[in-house]
C-alpha positions, 0 to 999 in steps of 0.5 A, a space after each residue: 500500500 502506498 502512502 501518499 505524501 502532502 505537500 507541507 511535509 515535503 516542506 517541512 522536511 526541506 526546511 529541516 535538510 537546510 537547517 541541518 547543512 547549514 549547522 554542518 557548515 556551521 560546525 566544520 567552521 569550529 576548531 574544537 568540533 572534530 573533523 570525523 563526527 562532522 563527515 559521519 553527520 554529513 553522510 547520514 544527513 546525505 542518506 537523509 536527503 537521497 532519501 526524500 528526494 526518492 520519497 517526493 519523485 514518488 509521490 508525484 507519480 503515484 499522485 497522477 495516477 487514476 483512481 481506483 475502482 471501488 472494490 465491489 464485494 461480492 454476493 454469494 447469494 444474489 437476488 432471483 427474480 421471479 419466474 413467470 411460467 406463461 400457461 398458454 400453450 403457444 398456438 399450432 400452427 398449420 402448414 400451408 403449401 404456397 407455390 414452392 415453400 410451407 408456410 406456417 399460420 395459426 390454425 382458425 376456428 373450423 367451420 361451422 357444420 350445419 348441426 351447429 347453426 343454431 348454436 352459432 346464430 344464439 351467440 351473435 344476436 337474438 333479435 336479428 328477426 326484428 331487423 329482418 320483419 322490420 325491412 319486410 315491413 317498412 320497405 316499399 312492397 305491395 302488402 301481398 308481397 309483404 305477406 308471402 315474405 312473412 309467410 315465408 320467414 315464418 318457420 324460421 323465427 323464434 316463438 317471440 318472431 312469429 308472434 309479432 309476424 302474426 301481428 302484422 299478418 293479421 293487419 295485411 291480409 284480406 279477407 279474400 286472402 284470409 285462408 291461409 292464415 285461417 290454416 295457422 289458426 287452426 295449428 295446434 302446434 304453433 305457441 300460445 301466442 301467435 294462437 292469441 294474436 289470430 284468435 283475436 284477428 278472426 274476431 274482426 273477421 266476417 261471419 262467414 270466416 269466423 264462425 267455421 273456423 271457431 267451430 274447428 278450434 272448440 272441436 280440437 280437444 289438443 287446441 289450447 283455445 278449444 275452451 275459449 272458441 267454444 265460449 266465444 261460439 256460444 256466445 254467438 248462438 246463444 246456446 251450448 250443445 256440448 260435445 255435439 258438434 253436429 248440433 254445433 254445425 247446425 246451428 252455427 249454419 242457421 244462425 249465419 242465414 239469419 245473420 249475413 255479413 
């Protein structure tokens, strides 16, 4: 380890040197101070002199010397980092011939086999139909040519779809073209209700409309509007005859005679 040397001692030590000399030259002057002692001090003050001139020309040089570095202790136990393990498997891939080479992309989602449709359309949005019966309704098509596309959209609605397609049904058709909606009347399958929705409409219907078709619905034990046709037809022929549906008829066809449209 080198020990640096400060300017001031250097002085000091200088001062001293030439205080020395000049008491040596002071003593050699003197008759009574022998000659031996003399040159014996003057070789040690020498020793001493050639020694701080190697000791200054030392310090100059370590002096412009760098710095050094700070000594950096070393961890025998250096922190970790937390691992993080990603989960997610990275995606297939699946190699596609393009001309010449392979190219590797991630795999899609398959397509969609028709047995699925269902759950695929559930998914996206349930109230397309609306948007669907609204164009049919709101565009600028003769009203029959607006039926013919409810009835055709029909089948593929929802329960809550055809309920509103009867509506509109129901306010498009003629009577010269009630028929077919007559037949929807009389479906026990279909739900309640669209079967509400055209029950009501026949109400507004002619006679001649109304009164058979509520005959076949009171018939039809399976209809979930047979009691209610049935009290609507007594209603109107002021009597009831049971599950005698002759009787129904006949009557019904009297009554119709008194009561034309």
């Amino acid at each position: 380890m080198m020990m640096n040397t400060s300017p001031e001692l250097l002085l000091v030590g200088a001062g001293i040197v030439v205080v020395i000399i000049a008491l040596g030259v002071w003593l050699g002057t003197q008759k009574w101070f022998p000659k031996a002692l003399l040159l014996v001090v003057g070789a040690i003050f020498g020793v001493i002199v050639i020694g701080g001139a190697i000791a200054f020309f030392a310090a100059r040089s370590t002096s412009n010397l760098p710095p050094a570095p700070p000594t950096i202790a070393e961890n025998s136990n250096p922190p970790t980092r937390p691992v993080q393990i990603d989960t997610h498997p990275p995606p297939q891939l699946a190699h596609v011939q393009e001309s010449n080479r392979t190219v590797e992309r991630p795999f899609t989602n398959p397509p969609v086999a028709p047995g699925n449709l269902v759950v695929v359309t559930n998914t996206a949005n349930t109230n397309d139909w609306e948007e669907k019966i609204d164009d049919i309704v709101g565009s600028d098509d003769p009203d029959t040519n607006k039926v013919a596309k409810l009835y055709a959209l029909f089948p593929t609605l929802p329960p809550d779809g055809q309920e509103e397609a009867a509506q509109h049904l129901s306010n498009l058709v003629d009577d010269e073209d009630y028929a077919p909606l007559g037949e929807m009347l009389k479906n026990d399958k279909l739900p309640e209700g669209v079967l509400d929705e055209l029950l009501a409409d026949v109400l507004n219907r002619p006679n001649n409309l109304k009164l058979p078709l509520l005959l076949t619905v009171a018939s039809d034990e399976n209809h979930s509007k047979h009691d209610e046709a049935k009290d609507l037809l007594e209603l109107y022929l002021g009597d009831d005859y049971g599950t005698d549906w002759n009787s129904w008829g006949q009557h019904m066809t009297n009554w119709m005679k008194e009561n034309p449209d």
